[in-house]
N, C-alpha and C positions, 0 to 999 in steps of 0.2 A: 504494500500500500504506500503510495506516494506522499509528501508531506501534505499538498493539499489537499485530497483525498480523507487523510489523518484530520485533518482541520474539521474538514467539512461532517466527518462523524463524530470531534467531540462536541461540534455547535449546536448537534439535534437535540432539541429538549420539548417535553412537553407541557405546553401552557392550559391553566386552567382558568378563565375568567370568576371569579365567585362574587354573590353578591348577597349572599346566606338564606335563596330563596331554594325553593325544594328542587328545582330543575339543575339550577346551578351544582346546589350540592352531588344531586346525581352524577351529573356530568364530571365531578371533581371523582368522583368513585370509577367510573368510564375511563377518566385520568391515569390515575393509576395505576391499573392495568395494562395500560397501551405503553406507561414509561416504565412499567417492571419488567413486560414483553421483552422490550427494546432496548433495556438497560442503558434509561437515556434520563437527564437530568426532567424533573415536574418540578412546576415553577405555578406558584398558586398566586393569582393578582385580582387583589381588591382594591378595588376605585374607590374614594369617597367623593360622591358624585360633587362639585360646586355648585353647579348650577341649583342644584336640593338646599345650601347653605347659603347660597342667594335669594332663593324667594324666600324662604325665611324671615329673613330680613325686615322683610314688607310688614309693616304695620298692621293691615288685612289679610295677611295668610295664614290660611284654615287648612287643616288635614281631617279628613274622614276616615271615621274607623271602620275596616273592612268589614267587621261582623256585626258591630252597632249602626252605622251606617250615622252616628253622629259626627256633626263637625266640633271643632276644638280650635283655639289659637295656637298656631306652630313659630314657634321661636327658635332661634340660632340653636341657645340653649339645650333646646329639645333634642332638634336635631343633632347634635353634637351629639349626644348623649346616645342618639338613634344608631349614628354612625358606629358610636366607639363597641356598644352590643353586638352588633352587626358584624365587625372586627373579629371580636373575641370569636365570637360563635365560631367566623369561619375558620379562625385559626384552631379552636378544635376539631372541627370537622376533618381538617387537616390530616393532626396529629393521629386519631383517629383512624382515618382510611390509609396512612400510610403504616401503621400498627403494624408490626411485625415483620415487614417487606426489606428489604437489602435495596432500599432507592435514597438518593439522592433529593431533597426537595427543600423548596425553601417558601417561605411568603413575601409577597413585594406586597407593601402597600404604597400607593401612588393617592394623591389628588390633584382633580382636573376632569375635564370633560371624558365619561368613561370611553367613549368612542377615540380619541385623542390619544389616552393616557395608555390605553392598548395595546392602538396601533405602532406609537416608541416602543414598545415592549419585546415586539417578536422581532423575528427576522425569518427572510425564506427560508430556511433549515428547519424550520420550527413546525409543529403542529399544533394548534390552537384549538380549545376542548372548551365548546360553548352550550349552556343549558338552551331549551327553546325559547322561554321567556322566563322574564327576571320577578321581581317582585311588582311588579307592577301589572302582574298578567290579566287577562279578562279571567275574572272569576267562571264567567259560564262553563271554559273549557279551555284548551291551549292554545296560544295561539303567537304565533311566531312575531317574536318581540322586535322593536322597531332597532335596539341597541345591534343582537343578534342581525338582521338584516341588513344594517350597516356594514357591522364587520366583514359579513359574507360576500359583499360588493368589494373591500376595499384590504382584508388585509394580504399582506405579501406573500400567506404562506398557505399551506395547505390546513383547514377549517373542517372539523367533525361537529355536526347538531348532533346533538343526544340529550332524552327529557327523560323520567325517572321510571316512564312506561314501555320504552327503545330497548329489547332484549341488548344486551351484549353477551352475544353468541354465533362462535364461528358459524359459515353459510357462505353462500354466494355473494361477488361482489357484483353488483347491479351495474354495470354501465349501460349507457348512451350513444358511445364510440369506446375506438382504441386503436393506438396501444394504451396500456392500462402503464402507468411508472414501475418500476422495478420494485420499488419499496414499499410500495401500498399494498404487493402480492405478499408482502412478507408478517402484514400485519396478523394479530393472531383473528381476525375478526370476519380471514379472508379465505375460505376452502379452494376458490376455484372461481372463474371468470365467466358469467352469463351476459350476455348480449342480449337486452331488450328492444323490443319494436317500435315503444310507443313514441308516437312524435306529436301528441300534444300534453299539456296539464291533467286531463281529465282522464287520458288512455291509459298515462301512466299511472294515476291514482289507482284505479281500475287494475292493474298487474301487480299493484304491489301491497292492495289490499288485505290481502292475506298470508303475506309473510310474515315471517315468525324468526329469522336469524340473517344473520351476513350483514350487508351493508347496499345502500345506493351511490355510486359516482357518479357527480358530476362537475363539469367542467364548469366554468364561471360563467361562459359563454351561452352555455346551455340553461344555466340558473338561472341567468337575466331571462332569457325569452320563458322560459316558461313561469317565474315570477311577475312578468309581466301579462299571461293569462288569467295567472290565481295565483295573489300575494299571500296565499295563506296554505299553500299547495305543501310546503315542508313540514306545518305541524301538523297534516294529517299522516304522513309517510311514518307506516308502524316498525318502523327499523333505522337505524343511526344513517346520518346522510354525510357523506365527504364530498367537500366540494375545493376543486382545484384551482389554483391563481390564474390568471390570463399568463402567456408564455411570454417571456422578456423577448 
């Protein structure tokens, strides 16, 4: 193995976005798996959102309680306080999921725009391990969160959705096209390479209804147009979905 070659395998790590909501956390569990597989650094990052410690601010900001459905006055204060819980949790959730594993991992805590603060974070070598929606979801049911949908447009590296309902269990990997990467074959999450037909939103829901393991790829290219049929087309997909960068 050549020096850059060497580089380039000890740069792979995998990132978990957390934000101490139940998807997240899944997804932090999803995590570690893929970086024990791989024997690759997990790197757990929690944003404290500003723009949350900004409205705050406001003289008239009110927060509802999701189960009361009462409003209240929200202060810095509060919020601060909302945050540093929030923190805590996910660093044990951490500790926790990493329990007894031989991995490497650590917590960044960053503040700043979570989309922003992110995106500094990985780099193309990297895998990026995102719940479907964050604490802010629509209660009625899941539904692929606007943070989530950002990333998937815009970060540099290769992006797995996974929510708390997404078996992680080897199966087929779904493509679109191919060739499929070398190292996406080596995931443990990947038996074997199926080739689907479907070439719109709806066909594909329709084929992938009832699976039950492996995974779906796709390409970013692919993700746009068919995000652009049905923006909500991945939180119904009952299996983890990877989706690849645009090619430099």
């Amino acid at each position: 193995m050549n020096s850059e070659a060497l580089q380039q395998q000890q740069a792979r790590r995998v990132l978990a976005m957390l934000d101490a909501s139940r998807h997240s956390l899944a997804a932090l569990r999803a995590a570690v798996e893929l970086a024990h597989a791989h024997r690759a650094e997990l790197v757990a990052l929690y944003v404290e959102d500003e723009n949350l410690l900004r409205s705050a601010d406001f003289p008239f900001a009110r927060e509802v309680g999701a189960r009361t459905g009462l409003a209240r006055p929200l202060t810095v204060t509060a919020m601060q306080a909302t945050l540093s819980r929030q923190r805590q949790q996910v660093n044990r959730a951490l500790e926790s999921a990493a329990a007894g594993r031989s991995l490497r991992y650590s917590l960044q805590v960053r503040r700043g725009g979570v989309v922003a603060a992110t995106l500094a974070q990985v780099g193309p070598a990297d895998m990026l391990v995102l719940g479907k929606a964050g604490l802010s979801a629509y209660c009625g049911g899941v539904r692929l969160g606007s943070t989530c949908r950002a990333l998937l447009q815009q970060a540099p590296c290769t992006v797995l959705v996974y929510d708390e309902k997404a078996p992680l269990r080897p199966g087929p990997l779904r493509v679109l096209s191919q060739p499929v990467p070398s190292e996406l074959l080596q995931l443990p999450l990947c038996t074997e390479v199926e080739a689907l037909q479907a070439r719109s939103a709806r066909a594909l829901e329709q084929q992938l209804q009832r699976a039950s393991c492996g995974a779906l790829l796709l390409r970013r290219a692919e993700f746009r147009v068919l995000a652009d049929e049905d923006a909500q087309l991945l939180a119904r997909i009952p299996v983890p979905v990877i989706v690849l960068p645009d090619p430099e």
